[in-house]
Structures are given as C-alpha cells and as structure tokens.
N, C-alpha and C positions, 0 to 999 in steps of 0.2 A: 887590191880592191877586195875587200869582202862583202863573196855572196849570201848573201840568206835566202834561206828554203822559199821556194815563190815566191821570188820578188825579183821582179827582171829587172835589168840594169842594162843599159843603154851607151856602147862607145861609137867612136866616130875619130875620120881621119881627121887633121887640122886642118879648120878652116871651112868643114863639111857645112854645108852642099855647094859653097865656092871651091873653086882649087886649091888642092895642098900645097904646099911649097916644095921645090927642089932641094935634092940633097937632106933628104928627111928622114930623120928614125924614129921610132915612137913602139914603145913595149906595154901591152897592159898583162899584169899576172892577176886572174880572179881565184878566189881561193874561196871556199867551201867555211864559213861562219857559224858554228852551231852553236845557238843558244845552247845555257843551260847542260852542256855538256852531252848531247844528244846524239844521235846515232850523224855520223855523213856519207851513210851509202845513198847513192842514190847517183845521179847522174848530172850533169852541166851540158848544154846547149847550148849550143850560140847557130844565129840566124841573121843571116846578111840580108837588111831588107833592103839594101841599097849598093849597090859596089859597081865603079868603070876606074878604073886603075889604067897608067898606060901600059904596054905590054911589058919593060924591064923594073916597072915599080911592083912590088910584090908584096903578100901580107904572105904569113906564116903563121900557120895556127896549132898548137902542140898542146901537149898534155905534162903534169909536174909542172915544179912551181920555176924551175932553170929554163930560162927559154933559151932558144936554138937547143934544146937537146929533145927528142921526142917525139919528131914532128910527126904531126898528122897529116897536114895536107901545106902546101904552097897557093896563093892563086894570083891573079893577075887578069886584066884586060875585062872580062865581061862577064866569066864563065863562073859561077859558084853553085856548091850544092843546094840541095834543101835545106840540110841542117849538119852542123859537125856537134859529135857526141864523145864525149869523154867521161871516163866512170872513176877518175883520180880524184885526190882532193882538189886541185888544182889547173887552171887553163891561163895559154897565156895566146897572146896575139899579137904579132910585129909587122909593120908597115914600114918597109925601106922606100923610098924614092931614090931616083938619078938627076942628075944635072941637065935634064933634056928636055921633054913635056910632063904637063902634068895633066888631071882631070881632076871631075867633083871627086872621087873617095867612095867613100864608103860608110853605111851607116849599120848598127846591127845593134841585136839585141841578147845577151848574154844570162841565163836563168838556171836556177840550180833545180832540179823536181827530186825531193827524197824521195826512196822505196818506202813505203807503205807495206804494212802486216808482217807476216811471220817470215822470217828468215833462217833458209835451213844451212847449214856449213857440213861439207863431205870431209874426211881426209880419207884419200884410196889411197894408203900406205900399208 
C-alpha cells in the first residue's frame, strides 16, 4: 500500500466491527510514496483507534517492507499503545487468528508525517 506524505490511510481486521473469522492471516506492507522523487525522511504512525483481539489472536507490527522480520511490537486482547512509530520506508502489520474465539478486531489509522526544514548529516569517523 502506498503512503503519501499526510494523508492517512485506514486498515482494519476482516469483517471489522463484526468478528473476524478463524484461522486468519492478513498482511498489510505500507510503504513511504514520494511524489516527484522527494525526500522520505520523515516518520509513519499507525494508531489503533479500535483493537479487542482474543488473547492467542495476535497482530504484529514491524518495520522494512519483509514482514515477520523487524518486529516492533506484538499485541493481543485489549492492551495497545498510543501510537507505534517507525522512521523506515516501510511498515507492515499482521493479524493471525486461531481456531477458537474471535472478536470485533481492530480498526487503525496508518499516516506518513515528512520532516520538514533543514537536515544536518554527522559522519564521526
């Protein structure tokens, strides 16, 4: 899925805000869009404005564009951050389910914010 600079973009489990189905996988890789051939420093967000998962269904949230390599964080059942931050080109996000219960899911919002101004580059070699 390509990001562009401000412009948030919206995923969700299947089936969100009914229940997901069992025995589920589901991968999204958002990747960093620059018009115009333009700078892509700058940072990707993503923000769960919604998430009850059962406790062995799991989302996985990483950074590079190969998921399951990277990870940032795991979550499940109720608990999420404020916000996961990645400074790569790339973000990806994976939702396993089990064979057992399910819940509504999870609903989030995914947004690239470039850096703004001057940028200075060190080499202490």
């Amino acid at each position: 899925m390509a990001l562009l600079p401000n412009e948030p973009m919206n995923i969700t489990s299947l089936n969100y805000p009914d229940k997901y189905p069992n025995d589920e996988e589901c991968v999204w890789v958002m990747t960093k869009d620059s018009p115009n051939n333009e700078s892509t420093f700058g940072s990707i967000v993503l923000v769960f404005d919604d998430f009850e998962t059962e406790d062995l269904d799991v989302v996985s949230v990483g950074h590079g564009s190969v998921y399951l390599e990277n990870i940032i964080l795991e979550l499940s059942a109720k608990w999420v951050p404020e916000a996961i931050v990645t400074n790569d080109v790339s973000m990806w996000v994976r939702f396993e389910s089990d064979d057992v219960v399910t819940h509504r899911g999870f609903a989030a919002t995914v947004e690239w914010f470039p850096y703004q101004g001057t940028y200075i580059l060190h080499n202490n070699t």
